[in-house]
C-alpha positions, 0 to 999 in steps of 0.5 A: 320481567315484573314491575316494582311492586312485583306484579308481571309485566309484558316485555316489548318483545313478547307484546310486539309477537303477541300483536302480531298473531292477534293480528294474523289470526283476525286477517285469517279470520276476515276470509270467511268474514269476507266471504260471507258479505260477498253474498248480500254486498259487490265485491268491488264496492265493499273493497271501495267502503272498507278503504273509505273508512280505513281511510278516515280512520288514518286520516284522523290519525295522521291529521297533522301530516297533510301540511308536511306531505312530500314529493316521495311520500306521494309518489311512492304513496301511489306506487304502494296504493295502486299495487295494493288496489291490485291485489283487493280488487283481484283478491275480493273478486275471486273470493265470491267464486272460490272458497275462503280455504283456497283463497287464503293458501294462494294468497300466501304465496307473496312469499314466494313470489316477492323474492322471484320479482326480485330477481328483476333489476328495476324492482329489487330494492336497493339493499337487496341482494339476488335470491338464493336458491331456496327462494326457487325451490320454495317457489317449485314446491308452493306452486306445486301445493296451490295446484293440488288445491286449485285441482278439483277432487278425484279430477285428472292432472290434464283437467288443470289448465282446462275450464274450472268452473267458478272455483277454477276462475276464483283460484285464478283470480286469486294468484293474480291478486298475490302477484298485485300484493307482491308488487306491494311488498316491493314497492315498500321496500324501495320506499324504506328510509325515503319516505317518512312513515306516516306519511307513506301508510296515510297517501297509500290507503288514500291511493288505494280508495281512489283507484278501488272507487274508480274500479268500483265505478267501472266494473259495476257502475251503480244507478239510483236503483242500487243506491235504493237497494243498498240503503232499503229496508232487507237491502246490504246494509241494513244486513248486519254482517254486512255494515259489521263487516265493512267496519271491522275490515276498514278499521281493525284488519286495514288500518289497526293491523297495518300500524301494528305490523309496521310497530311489530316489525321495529322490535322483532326479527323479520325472520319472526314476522314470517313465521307469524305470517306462515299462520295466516292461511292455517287461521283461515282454514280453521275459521272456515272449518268451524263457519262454514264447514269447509273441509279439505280431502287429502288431494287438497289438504296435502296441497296446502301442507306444500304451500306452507313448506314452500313458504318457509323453504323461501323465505324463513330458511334463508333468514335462519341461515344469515343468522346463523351465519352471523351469529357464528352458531350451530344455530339460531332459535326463533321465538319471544 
């Protein structure tokens, strides 16, 4: 497509995947990025920082909307903001035990997971019908990859449900935090078309820093010395990749990357959207091979590929076949 005097233009479609990998490739990046903090700063209390400034950022934004908030956007603002606190404290909290490589791949697994809570009559959505088939069979097999990849390196199949270590307990936590983020997924289902938008992305972060600051408070209750350590000189942020960090998490992985989704999402298939998001892992694991030298031995690496089959078998394959089914095609390409 070019403009009048000739010159190349962009077409929506192709800016909206375009946007869609950038983001991808900045929240596999965030892994390590995260990880790395996690050494000078508490989990609990970066998650609570990072979703302050989020919410300032919306907040400013979305300034226009506190006169015109309604009862749906608060309730279905605090279903979405609490599940969404969920999978952060879970997800932050592993990944001080766990490396960025694992907690990527099991946090992929809401794919497989958001159709199984589905099949459950009062959280499927109102459009949405029971899962097919693949959706199990993708469940089996990505579940079968995140064993590979939560099972130490020349250890027994026995050794798996024993004590792990803290990698073991990081693996762990981090399928609990794909389970909060699942309950997320759904509860944006439900509020399509019956909550405004903007409205709805605005109450959910606020929601989500109120219950993250109260799980602050209780799972590492701060004292006028940790105020003093933070902001001492050598202190976390005075570090920095610590404030650098919390700045680029709350402002262009949570605030930024959220309204491009939510844009993307308007003008590309969701089928497409899937596909983009099946990379996410795969970023992280190259971010974390280059940052920190994370390699993944054959046992694990094998795992990962099952993680990421799974994840199309459940929920890319199904798509490609409605469509087809409705094109009427011996097939239906995906792509800008």
């Amino acid at each position: 497509m070019t403009t009048g005097a000739g010159s190349p233009k962009i077409s929506r479609n192709a800016m909206a995947h375009l946007s869609m990998l950038a983001v991808v490739m900045l929240w596999g990046a965030m892994f390590v990025v995260i990880k790395e903090a996690l050494a000078e700063i508490a989990p609990q209390w970066f998650n609570a920082i990072r979703m302050a400034i989020a919410f300032a950022c919306l907040a400013l934004v979305y300034r226009r909307q506190w006169r015109q908030l309604t009862r749906e956007g608060w309730l279905f603002g605090a279903a979405a903001g609490g599940s969404l606190a969920i999978g952060y404290v879970f997800q932050t909290q592993g990944l001080v035990y766990t490396t960025a490589t694992n907690s990527a791949f099991i946090t992929a697994l809401v794919v497989v997971i958001v159709p199984i809570l589905a099949t459950i009559p009062g959280m499927r959505p109102p459009d949405h019908g029971t899962p097919e088939w693949t959706a199990w069979a993708g469940a089996l097999v990505a579940l079968l990859g995140v064993a590979l990849l939560m099972l130490p390196a020349h250890a027994r199949w026995t050794s798996l449900f024993q004590a792990g270590g803290q990698e073991g307990l990081g693996n762990l936590l981090t399928l609990v935090c794909a389970v909060g983020f699942s309950l997320y997924v759904i509860a944006l289902a439900h509020a399509a078309g019956r909550a405004n938008f903007e409205q709805l992305i605005l109450l959910q972060i606020g929601f989500a820093m109120v219950f993250l600051t109260i799980g602050a408070l209780i799972m590492e209750p701060p004292s006028a010395s940790t105020l003093v350590h933070l902001l001492a000189p050598g202190g976390p942020l005075r570090q920095p990749l610590v404030p650098l960090s919390l700045l680029v998490a709350g402002v262009l992985a949570t605030a930024v990357a959220f309204g491009v989704q939510t844009w993307a999402q308007q003008a590309i298939p969701a089928a497409n959207i899937a596909v983009i998001l099946t990379l996410e892992p795969v970023f992280a694991w190259l971010t974390a091979f280059v940052a920190l030298k994370e390699k993944l031995e054959l046992r694990r690496g094998v795992g990962a590929i099952l993680v990421l089959f799974g994840i199309v078998t459940a929920e890319i394959l199904p798509r490609w076949r409605r469509r087809r089914r409705q094109n009427g095609t011996g097939g239906a390409a995906l792509g800008i």
